[in-house]
Backbone bond lengths (Angstrom), bond angles and torsions (degrees), N, CA, C in turn:
res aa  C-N    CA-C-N  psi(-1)  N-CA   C-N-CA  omega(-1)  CA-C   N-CA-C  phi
1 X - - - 1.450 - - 1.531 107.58 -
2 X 1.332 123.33 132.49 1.476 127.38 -165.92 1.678 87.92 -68.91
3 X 1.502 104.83 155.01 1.672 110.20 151.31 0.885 119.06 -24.13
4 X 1.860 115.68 -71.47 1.404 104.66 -148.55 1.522 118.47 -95.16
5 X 1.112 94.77 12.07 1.679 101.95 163.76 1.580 109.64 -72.94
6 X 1.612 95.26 -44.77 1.772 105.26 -176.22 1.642 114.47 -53.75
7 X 1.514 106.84 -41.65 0.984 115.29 -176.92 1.701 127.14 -71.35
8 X 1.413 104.94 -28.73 1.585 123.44 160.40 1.607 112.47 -56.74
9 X 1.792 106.47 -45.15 1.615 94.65 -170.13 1.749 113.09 -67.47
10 X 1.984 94.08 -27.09 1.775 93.95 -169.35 1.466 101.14 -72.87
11 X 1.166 117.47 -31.77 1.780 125.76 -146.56 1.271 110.17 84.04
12 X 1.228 126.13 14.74 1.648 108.04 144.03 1.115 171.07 -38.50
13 X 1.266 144.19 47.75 1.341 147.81 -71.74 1.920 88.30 -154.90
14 X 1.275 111.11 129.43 1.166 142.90 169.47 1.524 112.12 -70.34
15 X 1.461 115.31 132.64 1.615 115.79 -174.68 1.322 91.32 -85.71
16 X 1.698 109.34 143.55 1.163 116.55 173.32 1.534 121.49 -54.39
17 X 1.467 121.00 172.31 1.365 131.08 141.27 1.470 112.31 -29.29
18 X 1.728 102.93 148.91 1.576 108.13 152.07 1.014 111.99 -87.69
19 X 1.233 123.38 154.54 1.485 127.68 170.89 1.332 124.21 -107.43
20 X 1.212 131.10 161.65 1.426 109.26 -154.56 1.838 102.84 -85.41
21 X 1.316 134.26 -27.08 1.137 121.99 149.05 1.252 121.51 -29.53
22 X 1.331 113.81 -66.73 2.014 114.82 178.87 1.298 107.19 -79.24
23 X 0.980 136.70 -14.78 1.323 117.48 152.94 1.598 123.69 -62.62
24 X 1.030 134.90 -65.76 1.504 148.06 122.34 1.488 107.00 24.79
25 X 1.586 114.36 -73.94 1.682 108.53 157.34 1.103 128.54 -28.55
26 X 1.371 102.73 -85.59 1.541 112.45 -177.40 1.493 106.65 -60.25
27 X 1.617 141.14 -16.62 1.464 109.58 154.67 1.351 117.50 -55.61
28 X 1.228 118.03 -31.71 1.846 116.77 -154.06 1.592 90.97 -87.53
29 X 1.419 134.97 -29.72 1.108 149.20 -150.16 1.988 94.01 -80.25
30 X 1.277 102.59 -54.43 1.630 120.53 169.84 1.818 106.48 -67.45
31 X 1.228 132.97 -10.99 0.959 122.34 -132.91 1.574 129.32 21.08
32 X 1.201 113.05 90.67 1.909 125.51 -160.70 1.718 116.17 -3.81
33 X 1.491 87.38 41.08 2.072 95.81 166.85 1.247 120.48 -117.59
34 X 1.190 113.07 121.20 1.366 135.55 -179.81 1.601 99.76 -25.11
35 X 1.514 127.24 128.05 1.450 119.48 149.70 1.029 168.44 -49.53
36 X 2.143 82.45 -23.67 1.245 115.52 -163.50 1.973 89.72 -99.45
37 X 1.309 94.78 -71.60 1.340 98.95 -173.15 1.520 123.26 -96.25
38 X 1.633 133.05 22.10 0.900 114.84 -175.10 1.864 137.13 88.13
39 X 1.862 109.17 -27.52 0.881 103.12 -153.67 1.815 110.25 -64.98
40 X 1.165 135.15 179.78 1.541 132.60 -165.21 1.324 104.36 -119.97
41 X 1.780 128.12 98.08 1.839 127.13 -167.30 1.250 87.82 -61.44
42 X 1.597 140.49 -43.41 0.968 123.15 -134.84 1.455 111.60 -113.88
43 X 1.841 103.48 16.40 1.887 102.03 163.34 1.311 112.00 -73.83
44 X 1.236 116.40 -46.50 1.478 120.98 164.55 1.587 140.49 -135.53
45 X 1.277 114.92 -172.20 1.639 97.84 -175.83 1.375 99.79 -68.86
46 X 1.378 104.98 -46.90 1.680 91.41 -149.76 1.935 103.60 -63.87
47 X 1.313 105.42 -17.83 1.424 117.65 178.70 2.061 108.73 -55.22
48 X 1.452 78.88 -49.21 1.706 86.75 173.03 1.224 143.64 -85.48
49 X 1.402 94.82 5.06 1.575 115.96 -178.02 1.466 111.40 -103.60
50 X 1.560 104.60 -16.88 1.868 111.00 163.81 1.665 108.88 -91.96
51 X 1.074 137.96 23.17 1.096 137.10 166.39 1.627 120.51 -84.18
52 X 1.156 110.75 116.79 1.426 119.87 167.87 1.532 129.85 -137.29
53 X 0.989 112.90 -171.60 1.540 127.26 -172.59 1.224 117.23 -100.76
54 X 1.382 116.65 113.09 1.797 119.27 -178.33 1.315 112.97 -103.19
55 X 1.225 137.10 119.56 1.558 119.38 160.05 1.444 100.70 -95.10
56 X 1.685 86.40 135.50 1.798 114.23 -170.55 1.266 98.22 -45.52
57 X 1.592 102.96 -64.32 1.465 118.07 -147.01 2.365 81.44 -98.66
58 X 1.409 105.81 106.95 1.486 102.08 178.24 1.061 143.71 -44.19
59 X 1.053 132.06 151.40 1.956 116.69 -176.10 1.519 107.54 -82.99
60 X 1.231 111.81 2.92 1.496 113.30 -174.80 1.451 105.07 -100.04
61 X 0.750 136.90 -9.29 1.269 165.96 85.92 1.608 161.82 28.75
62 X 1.459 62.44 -41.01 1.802 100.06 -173.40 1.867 123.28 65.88
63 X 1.694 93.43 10.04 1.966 85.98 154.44 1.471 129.95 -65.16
64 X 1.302 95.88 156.18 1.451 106.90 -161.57 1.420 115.69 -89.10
65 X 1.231 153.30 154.50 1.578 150.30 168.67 1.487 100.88 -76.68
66 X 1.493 115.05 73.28 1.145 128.83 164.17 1.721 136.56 -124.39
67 X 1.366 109.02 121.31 2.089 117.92 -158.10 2.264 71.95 -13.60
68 X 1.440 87.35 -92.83 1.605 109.36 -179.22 1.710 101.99 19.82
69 X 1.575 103.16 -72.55 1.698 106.44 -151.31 1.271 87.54 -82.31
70 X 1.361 136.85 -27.89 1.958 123.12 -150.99 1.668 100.76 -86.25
71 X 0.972 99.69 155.78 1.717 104.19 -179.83 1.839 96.31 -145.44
72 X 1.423 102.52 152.27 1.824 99.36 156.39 1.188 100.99 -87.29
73 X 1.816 111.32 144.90 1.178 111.72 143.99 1.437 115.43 -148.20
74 X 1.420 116.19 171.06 1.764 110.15 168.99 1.518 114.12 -60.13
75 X 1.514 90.57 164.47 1.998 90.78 177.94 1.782 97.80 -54.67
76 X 1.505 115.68 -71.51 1.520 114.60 -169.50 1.450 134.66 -30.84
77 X 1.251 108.64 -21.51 1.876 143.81 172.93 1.610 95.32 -63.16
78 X 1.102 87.64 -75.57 2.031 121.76 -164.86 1.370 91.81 -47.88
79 X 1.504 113.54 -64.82 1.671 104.38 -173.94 1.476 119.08 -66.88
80 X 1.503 106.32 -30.40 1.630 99.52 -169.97 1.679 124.44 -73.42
81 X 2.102 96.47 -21.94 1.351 119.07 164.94 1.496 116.01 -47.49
82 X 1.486 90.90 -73.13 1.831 131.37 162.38 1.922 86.32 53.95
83 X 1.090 112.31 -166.01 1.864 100.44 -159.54 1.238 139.52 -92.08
84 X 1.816 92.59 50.43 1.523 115.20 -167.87 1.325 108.41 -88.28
85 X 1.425 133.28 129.28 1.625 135.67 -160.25 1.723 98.92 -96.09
86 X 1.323 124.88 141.51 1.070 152.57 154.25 1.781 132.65 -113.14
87 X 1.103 108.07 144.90 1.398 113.50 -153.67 2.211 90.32 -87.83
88 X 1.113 104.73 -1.94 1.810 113.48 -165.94 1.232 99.01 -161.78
89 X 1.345 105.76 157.90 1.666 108.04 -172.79 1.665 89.41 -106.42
90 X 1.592 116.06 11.55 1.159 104.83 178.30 1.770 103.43 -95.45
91 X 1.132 97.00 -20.04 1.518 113.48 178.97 1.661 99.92 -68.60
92 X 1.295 107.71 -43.52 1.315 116.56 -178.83 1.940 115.76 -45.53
93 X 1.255 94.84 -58.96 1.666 119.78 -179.83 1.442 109.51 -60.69
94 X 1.494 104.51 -51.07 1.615 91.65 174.80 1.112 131.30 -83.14
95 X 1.619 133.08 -2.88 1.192 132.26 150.28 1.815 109.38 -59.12
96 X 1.228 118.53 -69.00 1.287 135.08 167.79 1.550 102.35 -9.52
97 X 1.636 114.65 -76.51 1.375 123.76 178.75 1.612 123.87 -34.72
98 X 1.559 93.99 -56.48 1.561 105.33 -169.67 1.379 96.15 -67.64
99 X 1.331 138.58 -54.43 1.674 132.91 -159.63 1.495 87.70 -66.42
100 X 1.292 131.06 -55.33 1.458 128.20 -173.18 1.962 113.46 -29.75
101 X 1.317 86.89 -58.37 1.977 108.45 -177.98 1.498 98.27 -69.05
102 X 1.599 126.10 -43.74 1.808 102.93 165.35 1.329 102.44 -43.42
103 X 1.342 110.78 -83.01 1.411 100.22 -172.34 1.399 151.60 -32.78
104 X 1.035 102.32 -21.03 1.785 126.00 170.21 1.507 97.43 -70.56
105 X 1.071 114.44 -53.98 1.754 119.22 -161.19 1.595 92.73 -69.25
106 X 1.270 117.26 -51.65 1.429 115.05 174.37 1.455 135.09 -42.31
107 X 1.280 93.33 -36.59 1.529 107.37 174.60 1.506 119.98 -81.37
108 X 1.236 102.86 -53.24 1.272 106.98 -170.02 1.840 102.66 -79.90
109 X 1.219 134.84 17.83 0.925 153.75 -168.41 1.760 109.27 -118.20
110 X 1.527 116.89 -67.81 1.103 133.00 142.90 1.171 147.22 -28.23
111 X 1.319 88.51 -100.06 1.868 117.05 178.91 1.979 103.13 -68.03
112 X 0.916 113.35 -12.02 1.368 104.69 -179.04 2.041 105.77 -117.56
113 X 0.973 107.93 -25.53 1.834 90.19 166.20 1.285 114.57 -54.83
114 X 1.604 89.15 157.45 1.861 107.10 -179.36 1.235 124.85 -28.79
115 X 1.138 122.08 138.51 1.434 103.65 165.43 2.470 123.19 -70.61
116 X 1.342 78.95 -8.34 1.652 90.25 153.77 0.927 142.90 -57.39
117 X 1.491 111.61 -59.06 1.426 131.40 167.08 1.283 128.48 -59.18
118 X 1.902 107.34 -36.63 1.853 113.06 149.30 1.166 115.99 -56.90
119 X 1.095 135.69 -39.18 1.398 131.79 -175.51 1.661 115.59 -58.36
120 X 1.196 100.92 -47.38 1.595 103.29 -179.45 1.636 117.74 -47.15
């Protein structure tokens, strides 16, 4: 039986979309800085053009479109969160953080040695 049949028989019902009005809030509400990491929408465009809308608690999930659950964050936040449930949005951030700092080490570990040392 598809989901959303399942979800019709329980009444399970998916929180809507943000809209770009309520989204818009909750940037100004954050002042357009990431939750997770800090970053600043409004040093630059391209800064403000990765800004989005996270619900803490996921819509996949069954979080609700509530001030409460929505947070700003950058896409990289948003994806690295992506629709893993936490009991705190502080729980939220510090997972966020730590995978963030793998990744740093990864890169600059990686993606940034010689092109010599790839070669070998």
């Amino acid at each position: 039986m598809p989901l959303h049949v399942i979800r019709q028989i329980f009444g399970v019902t998916r929180a809507a979309h943000v809209s770009t009005p309520e989204a818009l809030k909750i940037f100004e509400r954050d002042h357009y800085r990431c939750r997770y990491c800090g970053l600043d929408g409004k040093a630059t465009f391209e800064n403000w053009m990765l800004m989005t809308v996270d619900f803490v608690h996921p819509r996949a999930r069954g979080g609700r479109k509530h001030l409460e659950n929505l947070v700003t964050a950058c896409q990289p936040c948003n994806t690295i969160k992506g629709t893993k449930h936490f009991k705190t949005f502080e729980e939220a951030r510090d997972f966020v953080q730590k995978r963030r700092e793998e990744w740093r080490v990864t890169y600059h570990t990686q993606a940034l040695r010689p092109q010599a040392a790839r070669a070998s």
